[in-house]
N, C-alpha and C positions, 0 to 999 in steps of 0.2 A: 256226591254222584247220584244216589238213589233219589236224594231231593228233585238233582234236576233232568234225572230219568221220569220220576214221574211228572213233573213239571209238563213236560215235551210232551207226553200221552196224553196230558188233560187238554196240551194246545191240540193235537190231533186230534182228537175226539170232539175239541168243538169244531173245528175245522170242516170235520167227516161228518158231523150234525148237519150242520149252515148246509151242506154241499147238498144232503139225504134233503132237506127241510126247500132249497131253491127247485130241488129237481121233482118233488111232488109237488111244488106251487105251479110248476109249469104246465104240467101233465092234469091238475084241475083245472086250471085255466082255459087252456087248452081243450079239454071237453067239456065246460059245462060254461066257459067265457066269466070275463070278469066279474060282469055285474052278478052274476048268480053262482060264482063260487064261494064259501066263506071260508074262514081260516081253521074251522074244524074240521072239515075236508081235507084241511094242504095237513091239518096235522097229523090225520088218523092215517092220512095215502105216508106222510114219513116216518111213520111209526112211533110218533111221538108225544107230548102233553100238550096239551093248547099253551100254556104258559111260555114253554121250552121257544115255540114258533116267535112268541112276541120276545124273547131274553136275544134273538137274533136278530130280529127284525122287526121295527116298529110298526107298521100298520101293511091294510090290504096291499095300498101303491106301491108300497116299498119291496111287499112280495113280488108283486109284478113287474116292478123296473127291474131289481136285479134278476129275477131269475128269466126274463127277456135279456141282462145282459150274459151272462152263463151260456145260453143257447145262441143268441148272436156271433159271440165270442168263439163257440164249437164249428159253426157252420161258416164264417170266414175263414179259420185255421183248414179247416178241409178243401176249401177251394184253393187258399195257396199252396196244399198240397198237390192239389193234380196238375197247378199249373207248372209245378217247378219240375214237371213232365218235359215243360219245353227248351228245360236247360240242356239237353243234348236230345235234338233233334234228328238229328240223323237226315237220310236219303229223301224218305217220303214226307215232307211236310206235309202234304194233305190230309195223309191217313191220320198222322201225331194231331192235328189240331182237328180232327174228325172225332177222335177220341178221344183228347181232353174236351171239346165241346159236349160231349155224349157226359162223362161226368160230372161236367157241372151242372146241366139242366137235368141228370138224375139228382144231384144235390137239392138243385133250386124246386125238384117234384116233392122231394120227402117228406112225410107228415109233419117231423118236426122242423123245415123248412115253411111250407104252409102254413101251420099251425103259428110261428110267428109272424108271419105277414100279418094275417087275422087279428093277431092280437094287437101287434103296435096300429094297424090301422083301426080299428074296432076302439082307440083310444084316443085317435087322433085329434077328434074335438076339445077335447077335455084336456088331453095330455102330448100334447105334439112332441113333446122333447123323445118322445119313445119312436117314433119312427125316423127321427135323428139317429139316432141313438144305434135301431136295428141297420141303420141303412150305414153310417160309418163303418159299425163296426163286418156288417157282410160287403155289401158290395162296393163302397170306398176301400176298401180294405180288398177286394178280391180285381176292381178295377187299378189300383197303383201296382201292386203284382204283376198284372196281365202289361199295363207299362213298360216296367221294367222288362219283362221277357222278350216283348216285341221289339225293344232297342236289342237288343240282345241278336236276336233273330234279323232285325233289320242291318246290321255289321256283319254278320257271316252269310248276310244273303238269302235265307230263306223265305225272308220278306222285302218290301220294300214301303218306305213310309217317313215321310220328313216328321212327322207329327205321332209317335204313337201312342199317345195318351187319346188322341182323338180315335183312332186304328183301335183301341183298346175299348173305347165308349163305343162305338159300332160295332165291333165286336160282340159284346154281350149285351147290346139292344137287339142282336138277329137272335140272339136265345131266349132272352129273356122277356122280350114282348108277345110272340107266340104260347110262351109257357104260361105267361099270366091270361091270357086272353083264354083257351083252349082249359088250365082250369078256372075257370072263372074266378077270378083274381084270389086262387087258394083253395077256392071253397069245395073242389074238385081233382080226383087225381087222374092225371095224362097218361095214359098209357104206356109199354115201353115202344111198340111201333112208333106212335106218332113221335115221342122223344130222340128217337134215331133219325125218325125225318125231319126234324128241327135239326138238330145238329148235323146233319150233312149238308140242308139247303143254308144255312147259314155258312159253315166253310166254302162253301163254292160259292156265294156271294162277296164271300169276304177275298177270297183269293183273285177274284177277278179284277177287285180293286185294287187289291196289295200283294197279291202273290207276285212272285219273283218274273223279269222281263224270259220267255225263251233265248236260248243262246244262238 
């Protein structure tokens, strides 16, 4: 038992290393960009020996594909969370999808929402598989969600739409093309006025096409 008590600790503590060791690669990355971060940096920001960083991870790329996927993987799970806002709608639709619009384009503002766009596109030449990669796992991932909600919404009436996978891709092109535009593709953070004015001119665009017929 005590073998495989500590067994379990040492799997956790590399576990809790790896995690310490992706989330300062991001956070150098992320300030000082790839080309000009190096792995002394990611390891002195995780508290650790330079050796330690490389017994996890083989080289610079390797730091930055995963811990681009760590952050990817955080900021899809938070979108599907506000979206599963729309599973009980209630009276107002307008306001429900006025306010889940409102927190996804404060998600899509976030430093560390930013901060990845930069990075997977800032590699793009070189390394395309990473803005696959960022783009799967957020907005693939935040787009089949919005899908699923909108059939959802579309059978009890709230909305109306033969197609909402397409309902769902117009959708967060009225958010997210202003967001990108307005911070210059990241490099810049929007306001919260101007983000409340995105997300409301987008639901009232979007409800004119798909909002439910008057009775």
């Amino acid at each position: 038992m005590a073998a495989g008590q500590a067994a379990g600790a040492a799997s956790r503590g590399r576990i809790d290393k790896r995690q310490a060791i992706l989330a300062a690669a991001f956070q150098v990355f992320a300030r000082k960009g790839f080309e000009q971060a190096c792995v002394q940096d990611i390891a002195a920001a995780a508290g650790v020996a330079k050796p330690t960083v490389y017994n996890h991870l083989t080289d610079k790329h390797s730091l930055l594909r995963e811990s681009i996927t760590v952050v990817a993987d955080e900021v899809g799970a938070e979108c599907v969370a506000v979206l599963d806002r729309l599973r009980s709608p209630g009276a107002d639709i307008g306001a429900l999808l006025e306010d889940v619009a409102y927190r996804l384009v404060r998600i899509c503002n976030d430093d560390r929402s930013r901060a990845l766009r930069r990075l997977a596109y800032g590699q793009a030449a070189v390394h395309p598989e990473l803005v696959e990669l960022a783009r799967e796992r957020t907005g693939l991932r935040t787009l089949d969600a919005l899908s699923d909600r909108l059939a959802r919404l579309t059978l009890s009436g709230h909305v109306r739409t033969e197609d909402p996978a397409t309902a769902a891709e117009q959708f967060l092109a009225l958010l997210t093309a202003p967001v990108e535009n307005r911070s210059r593709m990241g490099t810049h953070t929007v306001r919260i006025a101007e983000l409340r004015a995105i997300a409301t001119a987008a639901v009232r665009t979007f409800l004119a096409a798909y909002g439910p017929r008057p009775q």
